[in-house]
Biotite code that builds the C-alpha atoms (Angstrom):
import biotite.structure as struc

atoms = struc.array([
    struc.Atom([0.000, 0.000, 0.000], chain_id="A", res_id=1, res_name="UNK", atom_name="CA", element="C"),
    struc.Atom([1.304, 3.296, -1.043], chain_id="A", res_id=2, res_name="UNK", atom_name="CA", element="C"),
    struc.Atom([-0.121, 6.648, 0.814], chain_id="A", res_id=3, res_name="UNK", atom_name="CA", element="C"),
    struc.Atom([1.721, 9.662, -1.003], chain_id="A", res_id=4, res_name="UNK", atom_name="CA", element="C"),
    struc.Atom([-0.005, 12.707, 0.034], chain_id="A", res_id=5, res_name="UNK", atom_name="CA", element="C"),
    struc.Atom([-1.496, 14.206, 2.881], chain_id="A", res_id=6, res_name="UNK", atom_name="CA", element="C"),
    struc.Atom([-4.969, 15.657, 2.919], chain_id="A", res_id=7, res_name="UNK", atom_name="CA", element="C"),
    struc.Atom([-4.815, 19.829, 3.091], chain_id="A", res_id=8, res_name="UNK", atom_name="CA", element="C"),
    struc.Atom([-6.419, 19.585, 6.330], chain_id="A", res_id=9, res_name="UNK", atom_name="CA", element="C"),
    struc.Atom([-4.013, 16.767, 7.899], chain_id="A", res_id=10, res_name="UNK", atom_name="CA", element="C"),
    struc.Atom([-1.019, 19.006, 6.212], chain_id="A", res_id=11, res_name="UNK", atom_name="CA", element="C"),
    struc.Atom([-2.137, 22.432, 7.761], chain_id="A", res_id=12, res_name="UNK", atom_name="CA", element="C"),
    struc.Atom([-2.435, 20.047, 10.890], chain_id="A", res_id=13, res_name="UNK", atom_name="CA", element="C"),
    struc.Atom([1.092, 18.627, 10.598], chain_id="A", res_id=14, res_name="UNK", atom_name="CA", element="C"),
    struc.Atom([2.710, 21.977, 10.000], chain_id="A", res_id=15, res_name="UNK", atom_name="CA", element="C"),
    struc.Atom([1.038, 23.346, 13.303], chain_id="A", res_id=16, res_name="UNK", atom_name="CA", element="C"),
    struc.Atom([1.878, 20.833, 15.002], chain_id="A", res_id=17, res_name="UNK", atom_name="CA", element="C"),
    struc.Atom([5.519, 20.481, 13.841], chain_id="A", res_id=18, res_name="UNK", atom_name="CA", element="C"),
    struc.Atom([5.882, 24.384, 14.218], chain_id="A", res_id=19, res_name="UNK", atom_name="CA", element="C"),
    struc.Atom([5.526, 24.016, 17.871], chain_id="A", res_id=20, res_name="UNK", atom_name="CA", element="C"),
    struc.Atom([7.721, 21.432, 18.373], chain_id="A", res_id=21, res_name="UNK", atom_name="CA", element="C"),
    struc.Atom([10.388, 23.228, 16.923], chain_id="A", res_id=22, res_name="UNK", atom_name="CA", element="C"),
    struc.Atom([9.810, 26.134, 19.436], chain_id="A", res_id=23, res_name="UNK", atom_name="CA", element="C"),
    struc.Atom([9.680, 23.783, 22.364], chain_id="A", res_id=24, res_name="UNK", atom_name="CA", element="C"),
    struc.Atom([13.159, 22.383, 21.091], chain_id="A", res_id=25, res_name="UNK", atom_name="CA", element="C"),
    struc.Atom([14.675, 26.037, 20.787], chain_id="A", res_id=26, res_name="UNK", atom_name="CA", element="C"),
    struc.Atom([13.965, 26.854, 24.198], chain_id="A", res_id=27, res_name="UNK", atom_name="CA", element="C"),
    struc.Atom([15.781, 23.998, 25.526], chain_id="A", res_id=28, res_name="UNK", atom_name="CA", element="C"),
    struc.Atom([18.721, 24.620, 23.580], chain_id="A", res_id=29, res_name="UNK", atom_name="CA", element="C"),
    struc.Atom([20.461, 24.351, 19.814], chain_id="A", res_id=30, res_name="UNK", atom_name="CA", element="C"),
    struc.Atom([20.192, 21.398, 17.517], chain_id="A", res_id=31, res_name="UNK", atom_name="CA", element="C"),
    struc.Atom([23.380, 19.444, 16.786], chain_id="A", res_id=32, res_name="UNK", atom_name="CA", element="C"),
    struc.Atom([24.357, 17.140, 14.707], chain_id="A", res_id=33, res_name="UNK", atom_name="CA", element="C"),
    struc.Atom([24.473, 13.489, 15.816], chain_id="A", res_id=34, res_name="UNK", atom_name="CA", element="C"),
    struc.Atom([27.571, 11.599, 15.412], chain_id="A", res_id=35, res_name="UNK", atom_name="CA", element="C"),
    struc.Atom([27.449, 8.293, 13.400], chain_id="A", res_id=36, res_name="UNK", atom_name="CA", element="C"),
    struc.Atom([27.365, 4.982, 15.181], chain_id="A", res_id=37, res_name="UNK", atom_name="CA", element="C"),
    struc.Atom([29.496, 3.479, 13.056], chain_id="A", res_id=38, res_name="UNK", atom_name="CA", element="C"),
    struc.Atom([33.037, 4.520, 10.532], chain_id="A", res_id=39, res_name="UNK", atom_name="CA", element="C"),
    struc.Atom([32.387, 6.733, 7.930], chain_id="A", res_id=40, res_name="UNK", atom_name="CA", element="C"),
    struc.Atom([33.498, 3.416, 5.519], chain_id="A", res_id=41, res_name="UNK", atom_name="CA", element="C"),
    struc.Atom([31.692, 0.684, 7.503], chain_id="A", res_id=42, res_name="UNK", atom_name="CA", element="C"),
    struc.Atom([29.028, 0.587, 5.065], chain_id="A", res_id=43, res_name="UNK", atom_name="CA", element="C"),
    struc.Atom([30.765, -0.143, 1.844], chain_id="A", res_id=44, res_name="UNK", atom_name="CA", element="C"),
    struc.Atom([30.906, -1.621, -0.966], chain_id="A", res_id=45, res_name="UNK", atom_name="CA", element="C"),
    struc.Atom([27.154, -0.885, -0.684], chain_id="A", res_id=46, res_name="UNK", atom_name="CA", element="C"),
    struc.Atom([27.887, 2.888, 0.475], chain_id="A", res_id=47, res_name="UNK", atom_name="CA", element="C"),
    struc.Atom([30.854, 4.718, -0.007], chain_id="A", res_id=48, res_name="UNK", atom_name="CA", element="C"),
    struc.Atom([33.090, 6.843, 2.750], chain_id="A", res_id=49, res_name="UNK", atom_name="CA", element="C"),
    struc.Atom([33.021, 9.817, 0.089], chain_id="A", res_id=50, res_name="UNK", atom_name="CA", element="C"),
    struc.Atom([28.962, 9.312, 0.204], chain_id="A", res_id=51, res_name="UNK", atom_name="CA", element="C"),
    struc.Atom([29.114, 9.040, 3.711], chain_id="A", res_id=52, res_name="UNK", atom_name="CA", element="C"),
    struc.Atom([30.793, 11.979, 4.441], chain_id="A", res_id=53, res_name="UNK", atom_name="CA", element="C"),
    struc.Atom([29.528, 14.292, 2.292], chain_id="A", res_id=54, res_name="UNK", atom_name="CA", element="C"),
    struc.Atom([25.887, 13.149, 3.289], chain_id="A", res_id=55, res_name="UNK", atom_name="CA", element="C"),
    struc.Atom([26.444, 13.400, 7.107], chain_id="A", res_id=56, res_name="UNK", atom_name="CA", element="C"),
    struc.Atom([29.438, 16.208, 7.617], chain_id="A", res_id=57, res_name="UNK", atom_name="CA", element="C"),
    struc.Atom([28.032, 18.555, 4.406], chain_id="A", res_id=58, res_name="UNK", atom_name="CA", element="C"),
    struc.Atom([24.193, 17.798, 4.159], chain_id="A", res_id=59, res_name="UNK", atom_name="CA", element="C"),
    struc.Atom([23.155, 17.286, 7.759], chain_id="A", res_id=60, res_name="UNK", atom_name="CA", element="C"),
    struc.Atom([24.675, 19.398, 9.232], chain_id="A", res_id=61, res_name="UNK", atom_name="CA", element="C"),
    struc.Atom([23.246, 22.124, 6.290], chain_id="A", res_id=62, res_name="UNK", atom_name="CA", element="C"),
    struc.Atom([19.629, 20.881, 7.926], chain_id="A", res_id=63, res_name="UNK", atom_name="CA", element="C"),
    struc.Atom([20.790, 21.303, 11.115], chain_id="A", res_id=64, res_name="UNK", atom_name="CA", element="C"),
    struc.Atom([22.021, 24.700, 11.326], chain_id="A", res_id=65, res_name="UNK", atom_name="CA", element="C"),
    struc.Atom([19.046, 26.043, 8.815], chain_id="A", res_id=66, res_name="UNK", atom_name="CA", element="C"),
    struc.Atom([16.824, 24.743, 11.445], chain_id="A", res_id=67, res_name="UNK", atom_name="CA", element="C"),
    struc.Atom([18.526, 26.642, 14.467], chain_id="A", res_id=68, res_name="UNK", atom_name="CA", element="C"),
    struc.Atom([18.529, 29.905, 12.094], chain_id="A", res_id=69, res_name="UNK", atom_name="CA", element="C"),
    struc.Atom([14.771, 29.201, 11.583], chain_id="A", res_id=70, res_name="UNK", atom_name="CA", element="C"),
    struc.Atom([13.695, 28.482, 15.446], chain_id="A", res_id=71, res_name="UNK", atom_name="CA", element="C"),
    struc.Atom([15.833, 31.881, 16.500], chain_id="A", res_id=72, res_name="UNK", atom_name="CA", element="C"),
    struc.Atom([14.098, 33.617, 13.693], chain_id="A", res_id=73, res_name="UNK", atom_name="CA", element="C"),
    struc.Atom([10.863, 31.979, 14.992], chain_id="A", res_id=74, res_name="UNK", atom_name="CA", element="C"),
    struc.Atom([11.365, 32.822, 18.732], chain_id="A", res_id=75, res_name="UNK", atom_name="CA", element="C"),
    struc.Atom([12.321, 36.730, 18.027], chain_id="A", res_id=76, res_name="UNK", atom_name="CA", element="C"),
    struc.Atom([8.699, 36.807, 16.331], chain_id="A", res_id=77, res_name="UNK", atom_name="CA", element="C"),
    struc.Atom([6.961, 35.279, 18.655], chain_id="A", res_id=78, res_name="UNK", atom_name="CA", element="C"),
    struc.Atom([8.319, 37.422, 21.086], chain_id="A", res_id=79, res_name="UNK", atom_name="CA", element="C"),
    struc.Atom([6.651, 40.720, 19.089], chain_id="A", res_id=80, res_name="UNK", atom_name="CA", element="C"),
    struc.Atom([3.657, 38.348, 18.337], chain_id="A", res_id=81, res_name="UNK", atom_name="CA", element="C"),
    struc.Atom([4.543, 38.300, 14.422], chain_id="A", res_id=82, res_name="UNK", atom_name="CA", element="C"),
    struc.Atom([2.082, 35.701, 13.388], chain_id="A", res_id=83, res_name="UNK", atom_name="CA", element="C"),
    struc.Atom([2.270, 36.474, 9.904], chain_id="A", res_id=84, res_name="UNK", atom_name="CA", element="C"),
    struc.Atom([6.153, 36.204, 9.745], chain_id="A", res_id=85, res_name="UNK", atom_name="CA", element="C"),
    struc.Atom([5.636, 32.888, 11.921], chain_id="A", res_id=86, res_name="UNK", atom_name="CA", element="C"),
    struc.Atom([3.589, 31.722, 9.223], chain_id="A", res_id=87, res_name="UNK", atom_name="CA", element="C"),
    struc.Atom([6.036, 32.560, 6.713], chain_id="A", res_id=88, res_name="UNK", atom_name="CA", element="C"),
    struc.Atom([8.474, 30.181, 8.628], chain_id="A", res_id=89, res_name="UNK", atom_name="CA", element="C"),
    struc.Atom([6.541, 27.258, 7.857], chain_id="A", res_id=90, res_name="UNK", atom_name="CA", element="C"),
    struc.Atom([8.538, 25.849, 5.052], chain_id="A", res_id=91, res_name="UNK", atom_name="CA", element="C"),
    struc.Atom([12.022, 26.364, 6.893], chain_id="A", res_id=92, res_name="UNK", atom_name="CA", element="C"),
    struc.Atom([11.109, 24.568, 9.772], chain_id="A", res_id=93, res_name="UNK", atom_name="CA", element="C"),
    struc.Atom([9.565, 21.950, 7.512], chain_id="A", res_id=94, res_name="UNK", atom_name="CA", element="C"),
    struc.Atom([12.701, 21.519, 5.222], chain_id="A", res_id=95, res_name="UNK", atom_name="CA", element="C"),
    struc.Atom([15.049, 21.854, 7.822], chain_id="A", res_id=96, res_name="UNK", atom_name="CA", element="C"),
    struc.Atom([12.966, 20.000, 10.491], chain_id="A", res_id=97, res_name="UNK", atom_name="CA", element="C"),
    struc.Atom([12.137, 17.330, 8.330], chain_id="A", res_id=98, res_name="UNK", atom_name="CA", element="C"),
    struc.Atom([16.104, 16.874, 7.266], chain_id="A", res_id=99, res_name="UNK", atom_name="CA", element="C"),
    struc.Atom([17.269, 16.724, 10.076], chain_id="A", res_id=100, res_name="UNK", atom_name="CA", element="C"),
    struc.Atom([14.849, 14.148, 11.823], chain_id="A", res_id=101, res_name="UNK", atom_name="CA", element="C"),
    struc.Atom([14.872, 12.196, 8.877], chain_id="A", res_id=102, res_name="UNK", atom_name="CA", element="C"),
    struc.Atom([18.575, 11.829, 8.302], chain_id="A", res_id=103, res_name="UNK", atom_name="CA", element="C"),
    struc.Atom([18.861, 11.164, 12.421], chain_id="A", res_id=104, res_name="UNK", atom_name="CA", element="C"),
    struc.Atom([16.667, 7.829, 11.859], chain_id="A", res_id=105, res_name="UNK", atom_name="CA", element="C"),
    struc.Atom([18.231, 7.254, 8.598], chain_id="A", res_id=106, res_name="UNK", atom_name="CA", element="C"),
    struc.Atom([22.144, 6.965, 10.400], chain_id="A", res_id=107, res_name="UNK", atom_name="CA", element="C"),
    struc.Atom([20.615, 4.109, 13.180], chain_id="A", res_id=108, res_name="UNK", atom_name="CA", element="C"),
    struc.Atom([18.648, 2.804, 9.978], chain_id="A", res_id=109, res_name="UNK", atom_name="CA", element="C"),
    struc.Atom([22.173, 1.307, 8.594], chain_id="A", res_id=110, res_name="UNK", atom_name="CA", element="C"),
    struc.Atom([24.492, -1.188, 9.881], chain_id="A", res_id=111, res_name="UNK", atom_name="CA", element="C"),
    struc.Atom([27.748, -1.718, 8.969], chain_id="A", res_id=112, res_name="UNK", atom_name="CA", element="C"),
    struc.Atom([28.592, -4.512, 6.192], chain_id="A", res_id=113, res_name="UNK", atom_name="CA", element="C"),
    struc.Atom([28.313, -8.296, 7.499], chain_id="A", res_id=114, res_name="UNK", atom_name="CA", element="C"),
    struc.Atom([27.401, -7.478, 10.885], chain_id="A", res_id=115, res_name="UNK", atom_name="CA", element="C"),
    struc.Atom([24.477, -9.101, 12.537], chain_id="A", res_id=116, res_name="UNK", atom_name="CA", element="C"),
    struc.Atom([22.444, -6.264, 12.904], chain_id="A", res_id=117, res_name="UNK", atom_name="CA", element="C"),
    struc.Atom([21.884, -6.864, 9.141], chain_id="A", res_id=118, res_name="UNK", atom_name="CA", element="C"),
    struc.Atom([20.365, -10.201, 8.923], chain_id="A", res_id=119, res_name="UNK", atom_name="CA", element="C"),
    struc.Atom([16.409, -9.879, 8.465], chain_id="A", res_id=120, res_name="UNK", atom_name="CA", element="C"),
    struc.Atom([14.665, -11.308, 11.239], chain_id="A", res_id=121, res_name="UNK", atom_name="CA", element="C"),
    struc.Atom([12.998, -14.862, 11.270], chain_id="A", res_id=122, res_name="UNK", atom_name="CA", element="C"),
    struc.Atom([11.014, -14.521, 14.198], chain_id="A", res_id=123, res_name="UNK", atom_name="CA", element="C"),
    struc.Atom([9.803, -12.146, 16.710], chain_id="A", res_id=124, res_name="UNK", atom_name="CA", element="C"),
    struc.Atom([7.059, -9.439, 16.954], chain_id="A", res_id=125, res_name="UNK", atom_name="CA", element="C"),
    struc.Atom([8.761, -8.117, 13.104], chain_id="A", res_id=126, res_name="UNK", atom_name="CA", element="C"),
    struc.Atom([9.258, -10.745, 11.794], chain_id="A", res_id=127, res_name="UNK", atom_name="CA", element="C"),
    struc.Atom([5.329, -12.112, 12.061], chain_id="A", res_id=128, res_name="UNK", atom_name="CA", element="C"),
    struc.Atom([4.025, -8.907, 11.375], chain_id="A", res_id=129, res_name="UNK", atom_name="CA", element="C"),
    struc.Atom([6.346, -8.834, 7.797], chain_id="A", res_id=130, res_name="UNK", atom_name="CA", element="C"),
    struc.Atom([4.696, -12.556, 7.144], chain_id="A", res_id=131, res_name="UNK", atom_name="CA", element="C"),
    struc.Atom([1.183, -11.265, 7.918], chain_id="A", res_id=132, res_name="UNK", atom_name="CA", element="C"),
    struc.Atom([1.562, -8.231, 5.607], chain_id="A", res_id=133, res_name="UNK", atom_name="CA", element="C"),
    struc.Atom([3.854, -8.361, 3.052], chain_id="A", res_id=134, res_name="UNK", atom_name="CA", element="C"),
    struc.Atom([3.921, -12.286, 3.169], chain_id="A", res_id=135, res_name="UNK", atom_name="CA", element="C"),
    struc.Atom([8.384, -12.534, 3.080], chain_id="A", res_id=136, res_name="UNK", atom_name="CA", element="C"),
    struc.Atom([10.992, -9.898, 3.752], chain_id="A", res_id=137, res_name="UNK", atom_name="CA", element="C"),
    struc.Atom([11.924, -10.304, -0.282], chain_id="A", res_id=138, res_name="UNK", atom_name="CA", element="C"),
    struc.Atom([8.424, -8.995, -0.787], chain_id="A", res_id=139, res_name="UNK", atom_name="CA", element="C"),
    struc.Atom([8.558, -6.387, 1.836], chain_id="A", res_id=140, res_name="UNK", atom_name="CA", element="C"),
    struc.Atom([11.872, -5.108, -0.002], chain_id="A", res_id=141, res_name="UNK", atom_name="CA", element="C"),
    struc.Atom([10.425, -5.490, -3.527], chain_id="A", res_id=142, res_name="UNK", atom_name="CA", element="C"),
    struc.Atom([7.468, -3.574, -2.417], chain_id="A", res_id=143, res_name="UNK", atom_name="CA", element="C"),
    struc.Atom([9.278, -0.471, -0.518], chain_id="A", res_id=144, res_name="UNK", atom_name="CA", element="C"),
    struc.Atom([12.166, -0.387, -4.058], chain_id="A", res_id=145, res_name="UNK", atom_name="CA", element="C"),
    struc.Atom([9.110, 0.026, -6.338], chain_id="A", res_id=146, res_name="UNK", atom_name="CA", element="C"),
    struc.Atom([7.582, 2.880, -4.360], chain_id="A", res_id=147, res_name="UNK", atom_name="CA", element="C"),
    struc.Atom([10.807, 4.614, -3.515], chain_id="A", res_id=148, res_name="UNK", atom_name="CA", element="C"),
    struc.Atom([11.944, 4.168, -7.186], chain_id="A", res_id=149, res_name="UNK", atom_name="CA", element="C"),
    struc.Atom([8.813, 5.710, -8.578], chain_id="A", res_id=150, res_name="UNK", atom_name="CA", element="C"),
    struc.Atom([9.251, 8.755, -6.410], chain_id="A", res_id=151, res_name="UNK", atom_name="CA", element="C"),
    struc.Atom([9.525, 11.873, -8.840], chain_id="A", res_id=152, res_name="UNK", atom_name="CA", element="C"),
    struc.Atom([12.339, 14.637, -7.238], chain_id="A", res_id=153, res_name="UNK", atom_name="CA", element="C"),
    struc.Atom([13.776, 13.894, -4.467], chain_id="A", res_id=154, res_name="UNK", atom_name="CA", element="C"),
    struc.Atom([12.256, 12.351, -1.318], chain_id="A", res_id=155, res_name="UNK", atom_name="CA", element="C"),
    struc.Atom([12.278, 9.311, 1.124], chain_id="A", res_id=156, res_name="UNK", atom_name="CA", element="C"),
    struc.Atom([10.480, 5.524, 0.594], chain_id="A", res_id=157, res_name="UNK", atom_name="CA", element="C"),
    struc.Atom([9.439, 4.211, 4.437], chain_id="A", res_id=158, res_name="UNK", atom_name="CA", element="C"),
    struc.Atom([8.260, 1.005, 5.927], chain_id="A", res_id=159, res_name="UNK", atom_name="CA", element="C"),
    struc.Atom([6.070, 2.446, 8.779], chain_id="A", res_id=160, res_name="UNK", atom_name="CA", element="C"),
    struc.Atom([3.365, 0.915, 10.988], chain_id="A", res_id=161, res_name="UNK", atom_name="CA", element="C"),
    struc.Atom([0.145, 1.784, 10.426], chain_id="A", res_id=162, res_name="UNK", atom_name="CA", element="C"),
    struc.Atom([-1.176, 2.413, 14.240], chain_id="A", res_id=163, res_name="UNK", atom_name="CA", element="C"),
    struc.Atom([-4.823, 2.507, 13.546], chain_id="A", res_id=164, res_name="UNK", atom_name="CA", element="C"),
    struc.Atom([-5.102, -0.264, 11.017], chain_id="A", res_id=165, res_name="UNK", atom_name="CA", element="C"),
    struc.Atom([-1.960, -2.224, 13.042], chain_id="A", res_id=166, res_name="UNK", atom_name="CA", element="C"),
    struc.Atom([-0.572, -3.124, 9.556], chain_id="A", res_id=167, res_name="UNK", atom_name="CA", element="C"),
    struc.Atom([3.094, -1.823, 8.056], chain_id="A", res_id=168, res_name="UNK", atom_name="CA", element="C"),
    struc.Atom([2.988, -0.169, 4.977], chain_id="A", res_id=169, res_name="UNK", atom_name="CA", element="C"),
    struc.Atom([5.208, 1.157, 2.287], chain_id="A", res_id=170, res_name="UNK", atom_name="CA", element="C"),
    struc.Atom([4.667, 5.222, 2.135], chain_id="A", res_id=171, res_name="UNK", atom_name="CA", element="C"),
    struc.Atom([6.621, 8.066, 0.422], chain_id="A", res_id=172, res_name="UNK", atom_name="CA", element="C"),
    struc.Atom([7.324, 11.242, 1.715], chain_id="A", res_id=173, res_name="UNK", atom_name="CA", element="C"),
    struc.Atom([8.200, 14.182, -0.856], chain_id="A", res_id=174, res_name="UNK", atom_name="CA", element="C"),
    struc.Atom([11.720, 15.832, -0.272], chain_id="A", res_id=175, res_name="UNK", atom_name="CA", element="C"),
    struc.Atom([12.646, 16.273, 3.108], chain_id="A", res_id=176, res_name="UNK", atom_name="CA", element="C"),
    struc.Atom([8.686, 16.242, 4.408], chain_id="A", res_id=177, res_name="UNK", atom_name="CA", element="C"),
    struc.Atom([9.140, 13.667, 7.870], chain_id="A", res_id=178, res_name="UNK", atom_name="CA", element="C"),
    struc.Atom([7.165, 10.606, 8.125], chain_id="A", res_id=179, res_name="UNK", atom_name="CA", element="C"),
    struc.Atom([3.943, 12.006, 10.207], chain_id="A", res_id=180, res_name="UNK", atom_name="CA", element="C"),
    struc.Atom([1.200, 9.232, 9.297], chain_id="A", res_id=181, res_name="UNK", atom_name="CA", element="C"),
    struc.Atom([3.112, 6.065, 10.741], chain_id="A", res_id=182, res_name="UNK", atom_name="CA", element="C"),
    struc.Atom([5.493, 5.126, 12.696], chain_id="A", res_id=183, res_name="UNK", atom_name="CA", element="C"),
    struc.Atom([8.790, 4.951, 10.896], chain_id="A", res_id=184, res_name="UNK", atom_name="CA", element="C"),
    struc.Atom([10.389, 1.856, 11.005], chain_id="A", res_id=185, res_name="UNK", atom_name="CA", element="C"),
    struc.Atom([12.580, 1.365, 7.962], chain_id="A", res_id=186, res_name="UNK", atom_name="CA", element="C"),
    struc.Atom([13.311, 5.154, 5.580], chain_id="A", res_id=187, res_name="UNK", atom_name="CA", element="C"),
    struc.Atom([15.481, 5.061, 2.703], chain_id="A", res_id=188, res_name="UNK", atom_name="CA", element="C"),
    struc.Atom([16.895, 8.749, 1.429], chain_id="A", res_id=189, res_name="UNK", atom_name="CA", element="C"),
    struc.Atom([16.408, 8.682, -2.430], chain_id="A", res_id=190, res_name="UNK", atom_name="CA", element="C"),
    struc.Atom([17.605, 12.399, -2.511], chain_id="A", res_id=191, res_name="UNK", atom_name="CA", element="C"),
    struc.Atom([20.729, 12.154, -5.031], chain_id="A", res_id=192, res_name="UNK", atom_name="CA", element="C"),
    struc.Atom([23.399, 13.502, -2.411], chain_id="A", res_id=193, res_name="UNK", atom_name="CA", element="C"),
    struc.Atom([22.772, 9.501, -1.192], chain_id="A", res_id=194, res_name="UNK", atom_name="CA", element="C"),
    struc.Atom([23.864, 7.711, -3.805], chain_id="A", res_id=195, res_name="UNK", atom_name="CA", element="C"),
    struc.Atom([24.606, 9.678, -7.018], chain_id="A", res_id=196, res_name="UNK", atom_name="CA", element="C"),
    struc.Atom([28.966, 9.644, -6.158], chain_id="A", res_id=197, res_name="UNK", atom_name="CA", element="C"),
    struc.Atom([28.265, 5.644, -6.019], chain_id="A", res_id=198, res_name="UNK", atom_name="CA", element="C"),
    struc.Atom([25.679, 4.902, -8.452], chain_id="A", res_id=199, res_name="UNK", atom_name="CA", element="C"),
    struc.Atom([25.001, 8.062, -10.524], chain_id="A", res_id=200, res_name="UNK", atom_name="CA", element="C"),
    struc.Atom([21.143, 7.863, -12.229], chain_id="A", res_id=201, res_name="UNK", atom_name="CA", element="C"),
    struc.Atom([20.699, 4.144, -11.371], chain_id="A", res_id=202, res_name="UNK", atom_name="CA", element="C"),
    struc.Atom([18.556, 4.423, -8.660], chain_id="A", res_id=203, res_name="UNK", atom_name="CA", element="C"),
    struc.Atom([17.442, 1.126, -8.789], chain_id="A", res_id=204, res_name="UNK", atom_name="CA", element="C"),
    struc.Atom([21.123, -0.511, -8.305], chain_id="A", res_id=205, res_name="UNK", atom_name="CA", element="C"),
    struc.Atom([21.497, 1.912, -4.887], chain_id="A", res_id=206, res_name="UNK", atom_name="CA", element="C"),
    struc.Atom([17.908, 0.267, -4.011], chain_id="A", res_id=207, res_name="UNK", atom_name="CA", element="C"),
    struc.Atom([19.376, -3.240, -4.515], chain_id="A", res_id=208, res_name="UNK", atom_name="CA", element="C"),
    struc.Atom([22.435, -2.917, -2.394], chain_id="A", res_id=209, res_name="UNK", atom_name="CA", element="C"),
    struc.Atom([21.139, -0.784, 0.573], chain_id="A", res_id=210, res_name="UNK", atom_name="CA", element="C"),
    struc.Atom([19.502, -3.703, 2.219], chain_id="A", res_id=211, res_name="UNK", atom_name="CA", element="C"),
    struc.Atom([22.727, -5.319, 2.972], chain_id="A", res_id=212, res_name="UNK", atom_name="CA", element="C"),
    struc.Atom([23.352, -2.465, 5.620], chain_id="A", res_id=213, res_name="UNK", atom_name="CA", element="C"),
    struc.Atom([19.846, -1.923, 6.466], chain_id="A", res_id=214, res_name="UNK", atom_name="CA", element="C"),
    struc.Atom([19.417, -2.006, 10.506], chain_id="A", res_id=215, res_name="UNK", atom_name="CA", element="C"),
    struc.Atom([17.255, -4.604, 11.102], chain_id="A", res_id=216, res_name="UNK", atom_name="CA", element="C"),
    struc.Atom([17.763, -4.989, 15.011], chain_id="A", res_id=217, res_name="UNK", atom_name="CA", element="C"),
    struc.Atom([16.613, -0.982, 15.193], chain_id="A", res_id=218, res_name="UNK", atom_name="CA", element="C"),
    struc.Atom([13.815, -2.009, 12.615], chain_id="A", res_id=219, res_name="UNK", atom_name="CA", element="C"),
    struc.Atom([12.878, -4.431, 15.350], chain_id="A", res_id=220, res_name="UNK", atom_name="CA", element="C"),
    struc.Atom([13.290, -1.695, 18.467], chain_id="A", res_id=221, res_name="UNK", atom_name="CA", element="C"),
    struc.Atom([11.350, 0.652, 16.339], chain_id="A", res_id=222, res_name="UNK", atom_name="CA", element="C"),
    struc.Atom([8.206, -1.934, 15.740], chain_id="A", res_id=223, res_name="UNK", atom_name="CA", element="C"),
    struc.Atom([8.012, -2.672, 19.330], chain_id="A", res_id=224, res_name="UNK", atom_name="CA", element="C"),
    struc.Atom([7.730, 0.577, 20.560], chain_id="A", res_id=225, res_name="UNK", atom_name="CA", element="C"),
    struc.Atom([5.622, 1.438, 18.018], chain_id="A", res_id=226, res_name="UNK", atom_name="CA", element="C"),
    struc.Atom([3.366, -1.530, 19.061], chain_id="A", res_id=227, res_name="UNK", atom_name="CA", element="C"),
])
């Protein structure tokens, strides 16, 4: 199942609700930008350390400062009760927001090369629930690669759980818009700064060889609390 877009009302919603998140965060203090679990070349052949680098040191860390410059702006008009310049905010804090939560579950979302973390489950709570809905894990990947591949732009493919229908399903998010409708569990970053050094316009070979560093042990922590 592939849910693409939100409703205007659930979007107005989201932004509202995201907007005041970020000015909760600001008064507690700066963003910064988490270090990765793992060496910046623990995830090749499948990833590259110039990839890796780039994508964490360059293009995080652009997400995370934008959204610090966007909650101070924020604050200072909040502070004169500028609620049309708050509103004209919304798309920073969404970029920026949205980059820099998504790329912070996307660094625990990998694993480096061989290590156990990357062997699909075969049983527990994830492991049934992939069965039930997608029927194997091949199917599960076969179904997120066809949605993330068809994405037009840039943007993110997910495997999140459904919380009101208690099912995981494969959903798209546009460029750096978070994942708001499910639980994440499993997001793939199809923005070109992820792959292009490594695979240049062959999407569908960067598709392929991300599961062999794909998290699967955080997949599983993620599911359970979700749960």
């Amino acid at each position: 199942m592939m849910l693409t877009r939100f409703s205007a009302v659930a979007r107005t919603s989201a932004m509202a609700a995201s907007t005041r998140a970020f000015a909760a965060s600001a008064a507690r203090g700066k963003h910064t930008l988490p270090p990765l679990p793992y060496a910046y070349d623990a995830l090749e052949p499948s990833i590259s350390k110039e990839i890796m680098t780039l994508h964490h040191d360059k293009h995080h860390q652009a997400y995370v400062t934008g959204l610090n410059a966007a909650e101070e702006k924020l604050a200072g008009l909040q502070s004169s009760e500028d609620v049309k310049g708050q509103i004209s905010l919304q798309a920073a804090l969404k970029f920026n927001g949205g980059g820099h939560l998504n790329h912070s579950l996307f660094w625990v979302n990998l694993a480096p090369t061989g290590s156990a973390q990357t062997k699909p489950p075969t049983s527990g709570a994830l492991a049934q629930q992939i069965q039930k809905d997608f029927g194997s894990v091949d199917n599960l990947i076969a179904e997120v690669n066809a949605a993330t591949l068809g994405i037009q732009g840039s943007g993110w493919g997910w495997l999140g759980y459904n919380k009101k229908s208690k099912v995981l399903e494969v959903v798209t998010t546009a460029n750096q818009d978070p994942l708001l409708t499910h639980a994440p569990i499993i997001g793939i970053d199809i923005w070109e700064h992820a792959f292009y050094i490594d695979y240049k316009n062959v999407k569908a070979d960067y598709l392929k060889n991300i599961w062999a560093v794909i998290n699967w042990e955080e997949a599983a922590k993620r599911f359970d609390a979700a749960v």
